[in-house]
C-alpha positions in Angstrom: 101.2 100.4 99.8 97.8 98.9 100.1 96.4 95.6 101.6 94.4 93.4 99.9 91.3 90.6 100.0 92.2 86.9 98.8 89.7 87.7 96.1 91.2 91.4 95.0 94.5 89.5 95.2 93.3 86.9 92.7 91.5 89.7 90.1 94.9 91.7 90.1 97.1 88.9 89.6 94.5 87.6 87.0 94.9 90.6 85.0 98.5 91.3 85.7 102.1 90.4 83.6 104.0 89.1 86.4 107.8 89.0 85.5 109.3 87.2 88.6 107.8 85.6 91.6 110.1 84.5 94.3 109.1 81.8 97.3 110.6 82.5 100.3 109.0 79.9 102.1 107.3 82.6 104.4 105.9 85.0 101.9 105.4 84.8 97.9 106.9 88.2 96.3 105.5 89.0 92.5 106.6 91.5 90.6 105.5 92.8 87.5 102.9 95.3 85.3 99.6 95.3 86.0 96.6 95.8 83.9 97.3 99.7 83.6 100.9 99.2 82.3 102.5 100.2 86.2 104.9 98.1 87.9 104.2 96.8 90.8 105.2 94.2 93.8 103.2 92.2 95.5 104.1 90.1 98.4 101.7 87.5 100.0 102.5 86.1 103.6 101.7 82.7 105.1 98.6 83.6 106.7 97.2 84.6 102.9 97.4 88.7 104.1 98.8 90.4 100.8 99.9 94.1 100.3 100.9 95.9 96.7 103.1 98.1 96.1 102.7 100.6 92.6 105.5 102.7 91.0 104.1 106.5 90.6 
């Protein structure tokens, strides 16, 4: 698991395929593929602080 900028957070969404996103009101959760073909989840918080997740 990694953290992320607003601005890293934008790029990898930018060049992802994201196949669900869910709003829990508190947190945004996407997941998907990103640009190198691995799935991934992604979950942004209400205060804009964002961590990724990659399958190995």
């Amino acid at each position: 698991m990694k953290q992320l900028t607003m601005q890293q957070t934008a790029d990898y969404l930018e060049a992802a395929t994201i196949t669900n996103t869910h709003d829990a009101g508190h947190a945004v959760t996407h997941t998907g593929t990103n640009a190198a073909g691995v799935p991934f989840v992604l979950v942004n918080d209400y205060t804009g602080q964002t961590v990724v997740t990659e399958a190995m």
